[in-house]
Backbone as CSV, one residue per row, in Angstrom:
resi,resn,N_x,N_y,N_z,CA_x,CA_y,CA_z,C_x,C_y,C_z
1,UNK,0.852,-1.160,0.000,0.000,0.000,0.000,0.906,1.234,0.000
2,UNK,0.488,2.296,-0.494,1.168,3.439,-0.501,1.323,4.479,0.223
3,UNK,2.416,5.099,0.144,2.490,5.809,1.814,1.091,7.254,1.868
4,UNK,0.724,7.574,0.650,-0.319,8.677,0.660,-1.835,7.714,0.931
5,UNK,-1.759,6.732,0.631,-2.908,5.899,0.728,-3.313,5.473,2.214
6,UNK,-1.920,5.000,2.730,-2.341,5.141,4.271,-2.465,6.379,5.004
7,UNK,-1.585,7.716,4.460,-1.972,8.296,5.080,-2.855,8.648,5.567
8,UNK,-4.188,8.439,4.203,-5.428,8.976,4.118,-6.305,8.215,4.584
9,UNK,-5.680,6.801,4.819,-6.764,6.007,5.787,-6.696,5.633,7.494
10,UNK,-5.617,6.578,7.331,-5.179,7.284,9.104,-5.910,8.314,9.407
11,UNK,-5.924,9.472,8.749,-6.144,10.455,8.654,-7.862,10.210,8.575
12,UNK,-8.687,9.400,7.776,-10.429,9.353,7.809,-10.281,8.335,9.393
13,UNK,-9.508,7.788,9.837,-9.831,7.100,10.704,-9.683,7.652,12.076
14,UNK,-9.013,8.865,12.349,-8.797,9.725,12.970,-10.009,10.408,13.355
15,UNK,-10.262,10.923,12.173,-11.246,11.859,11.930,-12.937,11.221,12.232
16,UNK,-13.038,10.044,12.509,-14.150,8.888,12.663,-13.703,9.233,14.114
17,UNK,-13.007,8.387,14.842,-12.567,8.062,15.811,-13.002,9.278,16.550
18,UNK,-12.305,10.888,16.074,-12.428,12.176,16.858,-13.717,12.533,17.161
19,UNK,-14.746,12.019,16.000,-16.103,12.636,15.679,-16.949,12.037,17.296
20,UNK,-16.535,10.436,17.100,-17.052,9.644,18.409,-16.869,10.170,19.933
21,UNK,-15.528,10.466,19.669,-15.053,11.253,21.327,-15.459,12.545,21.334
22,UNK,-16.049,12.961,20.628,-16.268,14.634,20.773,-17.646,14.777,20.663
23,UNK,-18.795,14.002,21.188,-20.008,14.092,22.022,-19.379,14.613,23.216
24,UNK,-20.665,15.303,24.126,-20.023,15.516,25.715,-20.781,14.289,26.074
25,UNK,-20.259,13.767,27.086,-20.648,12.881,27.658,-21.905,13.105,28.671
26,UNK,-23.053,12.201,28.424,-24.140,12.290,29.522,-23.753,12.182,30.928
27,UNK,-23.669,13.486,31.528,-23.449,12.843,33.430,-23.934,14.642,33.902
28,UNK,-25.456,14.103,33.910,-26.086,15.075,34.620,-26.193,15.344,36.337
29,UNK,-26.115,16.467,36.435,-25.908,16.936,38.102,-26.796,15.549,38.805
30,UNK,-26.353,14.970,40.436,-27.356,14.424,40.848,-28.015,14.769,41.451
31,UNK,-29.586,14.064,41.440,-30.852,14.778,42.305,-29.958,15.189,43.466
32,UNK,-31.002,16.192,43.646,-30.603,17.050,45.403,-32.172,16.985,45.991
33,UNK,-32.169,16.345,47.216,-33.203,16.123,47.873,-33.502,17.089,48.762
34,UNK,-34.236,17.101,49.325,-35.379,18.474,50.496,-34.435,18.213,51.702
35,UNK,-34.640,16.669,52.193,-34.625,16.132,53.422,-34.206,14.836,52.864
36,UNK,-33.884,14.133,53.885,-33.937,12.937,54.384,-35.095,12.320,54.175
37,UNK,-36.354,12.639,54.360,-37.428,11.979,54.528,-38.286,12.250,52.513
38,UNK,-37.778,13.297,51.551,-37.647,12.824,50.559,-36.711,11.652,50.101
39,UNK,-35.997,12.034,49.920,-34.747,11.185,49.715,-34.995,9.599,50.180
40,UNK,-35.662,9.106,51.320,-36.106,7.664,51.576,-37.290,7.009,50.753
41,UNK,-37.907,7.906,50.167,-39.568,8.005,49.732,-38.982,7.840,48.204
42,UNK,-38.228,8.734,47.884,-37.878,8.246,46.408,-36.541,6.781,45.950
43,UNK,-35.896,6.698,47.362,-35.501,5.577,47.106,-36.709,4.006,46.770
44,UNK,-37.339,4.251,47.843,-38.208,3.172,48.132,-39.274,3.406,46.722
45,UNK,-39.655,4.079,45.966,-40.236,4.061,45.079,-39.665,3.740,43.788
46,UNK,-38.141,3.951,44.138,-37.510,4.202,42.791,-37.018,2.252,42.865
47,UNK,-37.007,1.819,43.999,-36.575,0.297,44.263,-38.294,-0.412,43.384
48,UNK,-38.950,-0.004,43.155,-40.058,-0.795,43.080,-40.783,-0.500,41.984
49,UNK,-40.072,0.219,40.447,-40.239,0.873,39.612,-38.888,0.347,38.518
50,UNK,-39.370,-0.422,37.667,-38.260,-0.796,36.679,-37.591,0.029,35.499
51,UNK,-36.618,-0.171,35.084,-36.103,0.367,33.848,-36.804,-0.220,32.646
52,UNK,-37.450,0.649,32.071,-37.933,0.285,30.792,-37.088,-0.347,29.726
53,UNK,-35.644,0.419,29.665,-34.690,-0.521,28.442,-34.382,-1.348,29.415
54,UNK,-33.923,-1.624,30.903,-32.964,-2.949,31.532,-34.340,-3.612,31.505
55,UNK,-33.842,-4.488,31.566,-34.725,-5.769,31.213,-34.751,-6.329,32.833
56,UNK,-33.820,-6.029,33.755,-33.872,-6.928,35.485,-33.334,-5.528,36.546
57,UNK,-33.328,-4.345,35.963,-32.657,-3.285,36.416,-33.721,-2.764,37.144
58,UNK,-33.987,-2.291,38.523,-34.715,-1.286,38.887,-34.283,0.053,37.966
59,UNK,-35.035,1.131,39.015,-35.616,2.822,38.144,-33.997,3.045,38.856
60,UNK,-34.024,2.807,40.280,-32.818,3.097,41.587,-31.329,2.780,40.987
61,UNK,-31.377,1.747,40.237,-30.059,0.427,39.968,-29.671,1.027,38.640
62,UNK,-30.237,1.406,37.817,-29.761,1.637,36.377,-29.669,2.753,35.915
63,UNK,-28.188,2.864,35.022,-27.688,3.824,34.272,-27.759,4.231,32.908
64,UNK,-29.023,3.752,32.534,-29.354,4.342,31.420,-29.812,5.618,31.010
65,UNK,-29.721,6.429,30.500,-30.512,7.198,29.921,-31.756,7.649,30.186
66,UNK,-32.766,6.684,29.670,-34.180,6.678,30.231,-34.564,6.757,32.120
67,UNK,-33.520,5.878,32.267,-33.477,5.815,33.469,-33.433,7.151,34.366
68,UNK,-32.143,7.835,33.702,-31.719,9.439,34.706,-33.702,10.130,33.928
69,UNK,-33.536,9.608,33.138,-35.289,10.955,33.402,-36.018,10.439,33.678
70,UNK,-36.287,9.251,33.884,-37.512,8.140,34.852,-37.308,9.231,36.420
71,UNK,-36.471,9.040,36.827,-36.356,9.523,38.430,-35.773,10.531,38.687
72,UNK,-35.807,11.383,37.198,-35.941,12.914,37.284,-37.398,13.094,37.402
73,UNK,-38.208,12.730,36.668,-39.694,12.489,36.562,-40.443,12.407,37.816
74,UNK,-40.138,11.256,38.142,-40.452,11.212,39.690,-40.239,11.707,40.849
75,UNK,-39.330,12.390,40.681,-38.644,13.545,41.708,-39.598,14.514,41.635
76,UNK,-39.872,15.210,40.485,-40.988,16.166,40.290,-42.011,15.853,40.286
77,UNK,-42.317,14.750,39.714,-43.902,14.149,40.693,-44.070,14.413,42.419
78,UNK,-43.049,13.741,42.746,-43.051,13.868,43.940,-43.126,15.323,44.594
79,UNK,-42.320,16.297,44.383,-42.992,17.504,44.307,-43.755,18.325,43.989
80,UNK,-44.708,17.853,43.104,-45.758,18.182,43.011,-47.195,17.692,44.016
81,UNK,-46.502,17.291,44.546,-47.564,16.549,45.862,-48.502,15.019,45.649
82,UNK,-48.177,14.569,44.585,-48.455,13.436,43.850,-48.271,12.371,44.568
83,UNK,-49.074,11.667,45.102,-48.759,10.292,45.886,-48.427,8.950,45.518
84,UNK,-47.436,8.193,45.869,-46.944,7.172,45.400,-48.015,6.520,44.655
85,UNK,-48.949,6.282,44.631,-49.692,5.251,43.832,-50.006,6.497,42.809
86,UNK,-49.981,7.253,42.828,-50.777,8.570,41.653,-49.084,8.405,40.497
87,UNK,-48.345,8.575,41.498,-46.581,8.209,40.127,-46.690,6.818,39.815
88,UNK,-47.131,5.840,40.455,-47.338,4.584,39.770,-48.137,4.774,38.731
89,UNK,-49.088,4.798,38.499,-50.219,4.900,37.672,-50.012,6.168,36.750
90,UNK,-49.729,6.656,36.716,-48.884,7.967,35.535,-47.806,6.953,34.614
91,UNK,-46.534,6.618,35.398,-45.639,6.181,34.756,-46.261,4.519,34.006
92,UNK,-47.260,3.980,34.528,-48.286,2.881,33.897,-48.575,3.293,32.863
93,UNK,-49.286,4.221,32.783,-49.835,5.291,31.767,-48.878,5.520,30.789
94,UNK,-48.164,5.775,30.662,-46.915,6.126,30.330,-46.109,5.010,29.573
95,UNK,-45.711,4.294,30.191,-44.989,3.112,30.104,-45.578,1.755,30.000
96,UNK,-46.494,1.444,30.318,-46.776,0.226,30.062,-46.720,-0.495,31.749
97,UNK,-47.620,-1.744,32.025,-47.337,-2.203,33.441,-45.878,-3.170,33.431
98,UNK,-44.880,-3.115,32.762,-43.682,-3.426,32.346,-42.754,-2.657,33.568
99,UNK,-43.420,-1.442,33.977,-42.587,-0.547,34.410,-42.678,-0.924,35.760
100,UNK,-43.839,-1.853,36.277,-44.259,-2.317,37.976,-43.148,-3.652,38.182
101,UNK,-42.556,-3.603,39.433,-41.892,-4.715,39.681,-42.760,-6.251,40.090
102,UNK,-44.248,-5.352,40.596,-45.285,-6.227,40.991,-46.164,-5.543,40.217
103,UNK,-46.710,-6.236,39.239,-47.964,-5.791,38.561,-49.218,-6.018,39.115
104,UNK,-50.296,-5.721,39.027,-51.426,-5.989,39.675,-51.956,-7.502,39.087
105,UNK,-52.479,-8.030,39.802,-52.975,-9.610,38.692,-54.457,-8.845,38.457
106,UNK,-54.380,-9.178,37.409,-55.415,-9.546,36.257,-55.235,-9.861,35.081
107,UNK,-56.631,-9.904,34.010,-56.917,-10.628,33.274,-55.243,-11.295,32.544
108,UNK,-54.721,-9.621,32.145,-53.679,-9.736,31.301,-52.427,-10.286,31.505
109,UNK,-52.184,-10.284,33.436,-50.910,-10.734,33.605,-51.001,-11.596,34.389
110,UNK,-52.439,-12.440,34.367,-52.487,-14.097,35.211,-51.329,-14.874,34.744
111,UNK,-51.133,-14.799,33.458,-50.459,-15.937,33.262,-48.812,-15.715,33.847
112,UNK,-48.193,-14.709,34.170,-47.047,-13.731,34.296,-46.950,-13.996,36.279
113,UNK,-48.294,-14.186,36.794,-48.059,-14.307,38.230,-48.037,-16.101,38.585
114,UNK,-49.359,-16.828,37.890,-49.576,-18.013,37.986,-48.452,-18.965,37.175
115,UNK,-48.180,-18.242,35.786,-47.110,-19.340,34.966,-46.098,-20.392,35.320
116,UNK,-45.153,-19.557,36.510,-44.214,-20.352,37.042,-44.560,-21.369,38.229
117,UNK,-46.198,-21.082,38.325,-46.433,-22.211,39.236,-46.887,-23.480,38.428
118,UNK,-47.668,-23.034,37.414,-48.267,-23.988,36.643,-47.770,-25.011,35.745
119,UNK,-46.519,-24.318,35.818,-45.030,-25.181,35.068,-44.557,-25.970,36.144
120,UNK,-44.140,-25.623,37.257,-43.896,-26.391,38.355,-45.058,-27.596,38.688
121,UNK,-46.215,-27.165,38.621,-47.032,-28.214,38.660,-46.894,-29.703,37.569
122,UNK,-47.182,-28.600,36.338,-47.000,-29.445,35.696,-45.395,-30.493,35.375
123,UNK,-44.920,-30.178,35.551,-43.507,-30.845,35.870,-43.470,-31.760,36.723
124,UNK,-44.058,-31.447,38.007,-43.983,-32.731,38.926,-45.395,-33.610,38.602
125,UNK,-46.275,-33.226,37.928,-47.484,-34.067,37.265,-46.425,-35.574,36.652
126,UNK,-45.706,-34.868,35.259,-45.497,-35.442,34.697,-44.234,-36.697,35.130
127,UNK,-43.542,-35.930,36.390,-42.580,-36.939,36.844,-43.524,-38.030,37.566
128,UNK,-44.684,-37.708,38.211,-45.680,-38.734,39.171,-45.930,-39.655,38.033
129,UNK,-46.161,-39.273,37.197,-46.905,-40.748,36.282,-45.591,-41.351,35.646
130,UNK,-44.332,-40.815,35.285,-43.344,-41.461,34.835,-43.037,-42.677,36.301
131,UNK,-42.733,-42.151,37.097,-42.428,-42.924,38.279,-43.591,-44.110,38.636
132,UNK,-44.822,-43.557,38.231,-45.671,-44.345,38.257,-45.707,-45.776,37.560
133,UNK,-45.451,-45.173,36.322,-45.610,-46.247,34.872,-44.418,-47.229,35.400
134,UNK,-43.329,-46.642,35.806,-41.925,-47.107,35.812,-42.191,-48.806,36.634
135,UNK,-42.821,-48.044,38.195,-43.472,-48.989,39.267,-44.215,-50.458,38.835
136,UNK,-45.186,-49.777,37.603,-45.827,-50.853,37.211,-45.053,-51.902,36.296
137,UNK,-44.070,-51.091,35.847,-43.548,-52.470,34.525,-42.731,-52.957,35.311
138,UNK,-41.854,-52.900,36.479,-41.154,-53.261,36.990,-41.549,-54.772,37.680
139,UNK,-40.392,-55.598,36.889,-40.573,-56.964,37.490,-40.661,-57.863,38.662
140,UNK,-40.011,-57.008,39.207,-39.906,-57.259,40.885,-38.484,-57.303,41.916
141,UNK,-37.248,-57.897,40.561,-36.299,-58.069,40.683,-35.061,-58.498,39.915
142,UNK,-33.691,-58.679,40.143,-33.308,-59.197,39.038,-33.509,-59.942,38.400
143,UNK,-33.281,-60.349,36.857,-33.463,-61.208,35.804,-32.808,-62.834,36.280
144,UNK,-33.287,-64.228,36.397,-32.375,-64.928,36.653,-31.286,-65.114,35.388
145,UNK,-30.777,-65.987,35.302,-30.108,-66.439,34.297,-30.683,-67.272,33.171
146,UNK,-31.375,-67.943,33.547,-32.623,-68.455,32.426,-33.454,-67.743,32.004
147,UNK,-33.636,-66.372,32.614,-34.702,-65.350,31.640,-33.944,-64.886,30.507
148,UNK,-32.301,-64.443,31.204,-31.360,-63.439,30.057,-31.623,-64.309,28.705
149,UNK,-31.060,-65.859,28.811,-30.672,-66.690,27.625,-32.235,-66.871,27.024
150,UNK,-32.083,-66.670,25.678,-33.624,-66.883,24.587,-33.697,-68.215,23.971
């Protein structure tokens, strides 16, 4: 390759590379609370309120994006005199019941509270009758030596 040829593929790769680092980086001031007795109220809410992109992340636990304005959101809910179940049901509204760590049961999310029992059930259903069947074919004991030979 030629020495102007690499130059120029130093030089666009540079210039890629620079473009990437020269966003400012997201790292907004952190909440500043009233009291103490905010500050516990939005922990405990923010523990029981999921990240919409983390998939196992609380609102409290995750550094996403969405996340810093989820519980910017709620901060100002909360100052607005809005009561924990009134920011639940907004951000529901909002988000989808995706966003509850405990969703309410009904119609839509029986299967989401009951599922992992009904699998468990059914699982040990199916081991009872294997063990069952097993019981019944079972001969009683070993084979003598005149059964093995045909």
């Amino acid at each position: 390759m030629s020495r102007p040829l690499r130059s120029l593929l130093l030089a666009l790769a540079l210039a890629a590379g620079a473009g990437v680092h020269a966003q400012p980086v997201d790292d907004p001031a952190p909440l500043q609370f009233h009291d103490a007795a905010e500050e516990a109220r939005f922990q405990h809410l923010a523990g029981q309120l999921r990240c919409v992109m983390c998939q196992n992340q609380s609102l409290a636990d995750s550094n996403a994006q969405i996340a810093r304005d989820m519980r910017r959101q709620v901060l100002d809910l909360m100052r607005e005199g809005r009561s924990d179940e009134e920011i639940r049901r907004f951000l529901v509204d909002r988000y989808g019941e995706f966003v509850l760590y405990r969703p309410q049961v009904g119609s839509h999310t029986w299967l989401l509270w009951f599922g992992p029992g009904l699998v468990l059930l059914g699982g040990a259903v199916a081991v009872w009758r294997i063990v069952r069947r097993r019981a019944a074919n079972a001969t009683g004991g070993p084979l003598a030596d005149e059964e093995l030979d045909p």
